[in-house]
DRENDO-1510 file (C-alpha; in Angstrom, 1 decimal, always signed):
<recs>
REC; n; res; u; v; w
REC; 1; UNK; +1.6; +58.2; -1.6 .
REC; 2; UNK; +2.8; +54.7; -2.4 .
REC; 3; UNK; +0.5; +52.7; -5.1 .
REC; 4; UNK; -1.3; +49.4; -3.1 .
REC; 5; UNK; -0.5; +46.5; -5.2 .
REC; 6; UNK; -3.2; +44.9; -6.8 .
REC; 7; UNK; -4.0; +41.6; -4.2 .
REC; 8; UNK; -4.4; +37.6; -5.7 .
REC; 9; UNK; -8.0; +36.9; -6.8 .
REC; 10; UNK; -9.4; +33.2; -6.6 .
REC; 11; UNK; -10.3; +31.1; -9.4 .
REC; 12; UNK; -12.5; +28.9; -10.4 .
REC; 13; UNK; -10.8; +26.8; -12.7 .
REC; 14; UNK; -7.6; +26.3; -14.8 .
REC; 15; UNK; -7.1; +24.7; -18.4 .
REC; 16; UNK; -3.6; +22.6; -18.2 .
REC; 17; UNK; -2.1; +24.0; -21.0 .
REC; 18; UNK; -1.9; +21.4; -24.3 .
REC; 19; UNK; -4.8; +19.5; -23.2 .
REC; 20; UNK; -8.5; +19.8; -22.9 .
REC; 21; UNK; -8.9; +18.9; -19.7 .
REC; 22; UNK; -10.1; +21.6; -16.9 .
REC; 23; UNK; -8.6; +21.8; -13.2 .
REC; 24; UNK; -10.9; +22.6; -10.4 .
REC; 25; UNK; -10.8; +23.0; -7.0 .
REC; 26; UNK; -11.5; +19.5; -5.5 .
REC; 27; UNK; -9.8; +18.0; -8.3 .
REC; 28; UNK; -6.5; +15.5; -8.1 .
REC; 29; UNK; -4.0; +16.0; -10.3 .
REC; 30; UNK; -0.6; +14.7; -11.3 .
REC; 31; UNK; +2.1; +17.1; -11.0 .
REC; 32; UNK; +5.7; +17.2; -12.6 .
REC; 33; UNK; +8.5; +16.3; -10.6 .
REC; 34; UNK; +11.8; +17.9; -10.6 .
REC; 35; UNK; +13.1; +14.4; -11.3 .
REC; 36; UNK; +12.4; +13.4; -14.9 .
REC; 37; UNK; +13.0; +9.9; -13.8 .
REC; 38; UNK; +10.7; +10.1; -11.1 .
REC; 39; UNK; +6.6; +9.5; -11.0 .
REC; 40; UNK; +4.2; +12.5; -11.2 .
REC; 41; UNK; +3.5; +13.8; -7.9 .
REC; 42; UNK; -0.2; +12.8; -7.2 .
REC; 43; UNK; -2.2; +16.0; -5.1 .
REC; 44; UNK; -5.6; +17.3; -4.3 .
REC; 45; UNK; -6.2; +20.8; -5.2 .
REC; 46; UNK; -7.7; +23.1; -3.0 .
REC; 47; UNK; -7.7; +26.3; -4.4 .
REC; 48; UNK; -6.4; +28.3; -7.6 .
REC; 49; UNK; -5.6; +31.9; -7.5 .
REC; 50; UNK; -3.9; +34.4; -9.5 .
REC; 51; UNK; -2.0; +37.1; -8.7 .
REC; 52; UNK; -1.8; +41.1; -10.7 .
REC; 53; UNK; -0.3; +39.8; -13.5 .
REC; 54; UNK; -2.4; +36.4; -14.4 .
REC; 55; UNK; +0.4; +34.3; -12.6 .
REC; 56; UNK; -1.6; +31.1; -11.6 .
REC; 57; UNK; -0.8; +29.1; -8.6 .
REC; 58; UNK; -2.4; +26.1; -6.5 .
REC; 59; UNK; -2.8; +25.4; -2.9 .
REC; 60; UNK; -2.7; +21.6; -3.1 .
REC; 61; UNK; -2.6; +19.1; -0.6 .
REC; 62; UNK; -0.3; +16.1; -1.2 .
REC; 63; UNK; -0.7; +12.2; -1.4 .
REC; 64; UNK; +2.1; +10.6; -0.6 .
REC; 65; UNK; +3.0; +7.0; -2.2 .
REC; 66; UNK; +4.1; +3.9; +0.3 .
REC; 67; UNK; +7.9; +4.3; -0.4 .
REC; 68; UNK; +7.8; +7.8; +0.8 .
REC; 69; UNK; +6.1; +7.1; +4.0 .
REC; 70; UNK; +8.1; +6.7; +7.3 .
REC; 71; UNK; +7.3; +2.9; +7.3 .
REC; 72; UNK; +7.9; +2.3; +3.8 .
REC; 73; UNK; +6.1; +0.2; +1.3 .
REC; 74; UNK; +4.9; -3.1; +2.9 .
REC; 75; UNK; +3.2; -6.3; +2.0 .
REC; 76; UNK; -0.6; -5.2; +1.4 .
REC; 77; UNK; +0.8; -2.1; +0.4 .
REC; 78; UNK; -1.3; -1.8; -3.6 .
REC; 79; UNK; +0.6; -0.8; -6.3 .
REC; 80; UNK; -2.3; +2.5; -6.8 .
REC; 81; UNK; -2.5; +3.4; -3.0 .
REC; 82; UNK; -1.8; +6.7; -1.8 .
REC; 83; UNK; -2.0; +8.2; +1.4 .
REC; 84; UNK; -3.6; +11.6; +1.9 .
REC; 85; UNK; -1.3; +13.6; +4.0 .
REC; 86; UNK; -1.4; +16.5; +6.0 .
REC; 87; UNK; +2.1; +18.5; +4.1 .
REC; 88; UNK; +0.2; +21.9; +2.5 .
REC; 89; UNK; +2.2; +23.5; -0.5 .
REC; 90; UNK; +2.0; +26.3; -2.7 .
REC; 91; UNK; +2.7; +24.8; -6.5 .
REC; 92; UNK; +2.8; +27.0; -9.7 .
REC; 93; UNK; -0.3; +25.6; -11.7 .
REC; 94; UNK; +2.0; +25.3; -14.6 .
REC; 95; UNK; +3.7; +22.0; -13.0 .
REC; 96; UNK; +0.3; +20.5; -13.4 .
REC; 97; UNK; +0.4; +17.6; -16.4 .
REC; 98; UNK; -2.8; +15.9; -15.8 .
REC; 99; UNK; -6.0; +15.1; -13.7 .
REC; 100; UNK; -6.4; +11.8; -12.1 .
REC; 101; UNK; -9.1; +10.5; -10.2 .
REC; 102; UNK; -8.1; +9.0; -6.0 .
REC; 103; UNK; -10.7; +6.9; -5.3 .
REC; 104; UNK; -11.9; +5.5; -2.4 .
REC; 105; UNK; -11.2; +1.6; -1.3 .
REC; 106; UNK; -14.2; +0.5; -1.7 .
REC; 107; UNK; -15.0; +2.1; -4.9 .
REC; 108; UNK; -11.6; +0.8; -6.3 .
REC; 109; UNK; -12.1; -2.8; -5.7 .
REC; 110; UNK; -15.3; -2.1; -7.4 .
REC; 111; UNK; -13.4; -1.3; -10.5 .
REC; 112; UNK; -13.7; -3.9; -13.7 .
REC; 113; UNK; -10.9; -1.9; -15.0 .
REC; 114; UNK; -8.0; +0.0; -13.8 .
REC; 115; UNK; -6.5; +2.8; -15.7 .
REC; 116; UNK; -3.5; +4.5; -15.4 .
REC; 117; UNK; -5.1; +7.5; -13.6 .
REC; 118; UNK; -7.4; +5.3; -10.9 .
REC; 119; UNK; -5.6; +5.5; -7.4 .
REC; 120; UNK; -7.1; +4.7; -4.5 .
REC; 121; UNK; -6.6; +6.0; -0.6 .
REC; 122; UNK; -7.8; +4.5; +2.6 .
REC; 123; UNK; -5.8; +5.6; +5.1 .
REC; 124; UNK; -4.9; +9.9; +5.8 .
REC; 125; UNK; -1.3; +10.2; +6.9 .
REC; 126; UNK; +0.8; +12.7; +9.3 .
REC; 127; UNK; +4.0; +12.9; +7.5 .
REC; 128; UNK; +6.0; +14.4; +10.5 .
REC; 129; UNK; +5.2; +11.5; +12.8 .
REC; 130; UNK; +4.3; +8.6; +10.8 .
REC; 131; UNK; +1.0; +7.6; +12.2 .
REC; 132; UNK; -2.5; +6.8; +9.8 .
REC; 133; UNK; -5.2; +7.2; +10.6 .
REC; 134; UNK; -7.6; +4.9; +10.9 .
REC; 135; UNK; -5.2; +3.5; +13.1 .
REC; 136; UNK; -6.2; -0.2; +12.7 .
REC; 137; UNK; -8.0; -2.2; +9.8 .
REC; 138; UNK; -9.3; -5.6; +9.3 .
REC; 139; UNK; -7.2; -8.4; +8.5 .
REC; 140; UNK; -7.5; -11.4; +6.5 .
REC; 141; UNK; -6.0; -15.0; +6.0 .
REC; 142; UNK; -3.5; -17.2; +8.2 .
REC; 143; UNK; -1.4; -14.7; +7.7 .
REC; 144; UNK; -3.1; -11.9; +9.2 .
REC; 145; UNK; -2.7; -9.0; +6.5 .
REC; 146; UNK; -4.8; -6.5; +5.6 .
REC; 147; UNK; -6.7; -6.5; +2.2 .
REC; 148; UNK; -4.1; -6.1; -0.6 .
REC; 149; UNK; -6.9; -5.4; -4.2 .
REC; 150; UNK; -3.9; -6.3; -6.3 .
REC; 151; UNK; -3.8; -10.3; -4.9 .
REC; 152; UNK; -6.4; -12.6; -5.5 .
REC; 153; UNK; -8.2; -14.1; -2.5 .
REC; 154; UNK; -10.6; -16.6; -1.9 .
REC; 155; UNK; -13.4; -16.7; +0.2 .
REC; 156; UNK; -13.8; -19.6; +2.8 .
REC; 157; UNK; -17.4; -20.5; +2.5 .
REC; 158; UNK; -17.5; -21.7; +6.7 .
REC; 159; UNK; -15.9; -19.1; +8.2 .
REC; 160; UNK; -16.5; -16.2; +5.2 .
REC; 161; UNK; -12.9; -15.2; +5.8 .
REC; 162; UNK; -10.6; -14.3; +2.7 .
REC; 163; UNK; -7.6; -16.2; +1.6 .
REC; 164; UNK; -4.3; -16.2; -0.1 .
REC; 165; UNK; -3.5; -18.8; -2.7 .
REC; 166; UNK; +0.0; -19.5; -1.4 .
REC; 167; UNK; -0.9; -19.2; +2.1 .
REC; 168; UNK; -3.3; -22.3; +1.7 .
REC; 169; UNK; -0.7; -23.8; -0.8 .
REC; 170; UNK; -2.5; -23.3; -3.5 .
REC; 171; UNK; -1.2; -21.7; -7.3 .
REC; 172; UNK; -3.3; -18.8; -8.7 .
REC; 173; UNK; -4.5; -21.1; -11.3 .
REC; 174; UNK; -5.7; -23.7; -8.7 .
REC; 175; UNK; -7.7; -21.1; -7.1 .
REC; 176; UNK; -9.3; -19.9; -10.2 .
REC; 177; UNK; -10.4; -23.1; -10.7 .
REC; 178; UNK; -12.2; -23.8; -7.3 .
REC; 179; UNK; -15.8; -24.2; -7.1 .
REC; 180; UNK; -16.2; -24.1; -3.6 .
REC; 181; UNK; -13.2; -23.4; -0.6 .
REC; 182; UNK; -13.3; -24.2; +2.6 .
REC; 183; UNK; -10.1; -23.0; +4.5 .
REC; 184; UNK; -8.1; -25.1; +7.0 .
REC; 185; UNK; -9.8; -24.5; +10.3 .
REC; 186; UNK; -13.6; -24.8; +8.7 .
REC; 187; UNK; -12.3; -28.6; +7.7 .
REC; 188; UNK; -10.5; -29.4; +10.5 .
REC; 189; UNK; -12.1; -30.6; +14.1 .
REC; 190; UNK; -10.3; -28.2; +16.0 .
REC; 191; UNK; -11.9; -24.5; +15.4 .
REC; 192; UNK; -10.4; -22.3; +17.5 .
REC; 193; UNK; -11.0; -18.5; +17.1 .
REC; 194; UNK; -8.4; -16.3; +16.0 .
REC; 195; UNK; -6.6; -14.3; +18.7 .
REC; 196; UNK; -5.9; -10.8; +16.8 .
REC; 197; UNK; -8.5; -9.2; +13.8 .
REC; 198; UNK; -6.9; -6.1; +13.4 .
REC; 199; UNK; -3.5; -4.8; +12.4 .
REC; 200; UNK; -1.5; -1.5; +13.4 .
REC; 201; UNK; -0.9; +0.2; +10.7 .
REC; 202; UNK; +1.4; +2.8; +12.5 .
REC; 203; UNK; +5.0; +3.2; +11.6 .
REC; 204; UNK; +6.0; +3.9; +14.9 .
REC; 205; UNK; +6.0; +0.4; +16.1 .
REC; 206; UNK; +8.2; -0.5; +13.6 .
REC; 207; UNK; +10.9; +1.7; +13.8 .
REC; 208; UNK; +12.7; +2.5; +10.7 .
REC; 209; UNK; +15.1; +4.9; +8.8 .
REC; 210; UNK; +13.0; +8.4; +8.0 .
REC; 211; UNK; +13.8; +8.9; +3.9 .
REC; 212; UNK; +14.4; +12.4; +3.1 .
REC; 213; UNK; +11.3; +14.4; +1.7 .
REC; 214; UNK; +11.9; +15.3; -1.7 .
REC; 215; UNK; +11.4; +19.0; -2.5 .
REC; 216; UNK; +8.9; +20.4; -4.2 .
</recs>
């Protein structure tokens, strides 16, 4: 009668080999790339197992960066955000070189200091089709863009809207400087409501070339 072979057992944990630092389930990590030239991949672990002769392996669930999205990287686009997709892989735990830590948005622009394992994620992201969800978010300024935590912004104290230096023709030095702000509308007679306070966030309505998904 032919021997069973022993099944895959789950694991708690996993040490990253030469460091100290402990993978869990629930945990993001940074994982190597075959491109030495390229960023860690950033991921969210959701389970470690092992197989009958101690070969470790993760079931992670991927973030993907801006520039590998459909749409691309845009405008309020920050240089930490990542977008927590729906692509499922099967990784040796090996490729693992670090943790990191994906915050949320709010907690991120909370941050007094941002290291080089903070990241944050506010939107989750079908990577067959494109779309984010949520769908829509606020937007700020004359220009109409959603929050950007890597541009400074100033605060209109009439209308309580935020604002971009450059949009109100302003240097970043001369808004550092201000006291008190009150945007072009608040000052002026005429103050007429703003036709649109949300923005699609969608690829699909801007159609553009689909990049290639790098292997893993």
């Amino acid at each position: 009668m032919a021997k069973t072979k022993p099944g895959k057992k789950d694991l708690d944990s996993y040490a990253i080999k030469g460091t100290n630092k402990v993978v869990r389930p629930g945990d993001c990590v940074l994982m190597r790339p075959s491109d030495s030239d390229k960023p860690p991949y950033v991921a969210r672990v959701e389970k470690i197992e092992a197989d009958h002769r101690n070969n470790v392996k993760v079931r992670v669930r991927w973030y993907y960066r801006p520039e590998e999205s459909i749409g691309g990287r845009r405008q309020f686009h920050g240089a930490k955000e990542l977008f927590l997709s729906d692509h499922y892989d099967v990784q040796s735990a090996h490729t693992i070189e670090g943790k990191c830590i994906v915050h949320t948005f709010k907690n991120y622009t909370k941050l007094e200091n941002v290291g080089a394992e903070d990241y944050f994620c506010r939107f989750e992201y079908k990577a067959a089709t494109g779309g984010f969800t949520p769908d829509r978010v606020a937007v700020y300024c004359k220009c109409e863009m959603p929050y950007n935590p890597d541009d400074l912004m100033v605060q209109c104290e009439g209308c309580k809207d935020w604002f971009h230096p450059s949009c109100m023709e302003m240097t970043i030095e001369e808004a550092k400087r201000l006291d008190h702000f009150l945007c072009s509308d608040c000052t002026s007679e005429d103050d007429a409501k703003r036709s649109m306070n949300t923005f699609r966030v969608s690829a699909s309505l801007e159609p553009k070339v689909e990049p290639k998904r790098r292997k893993r």
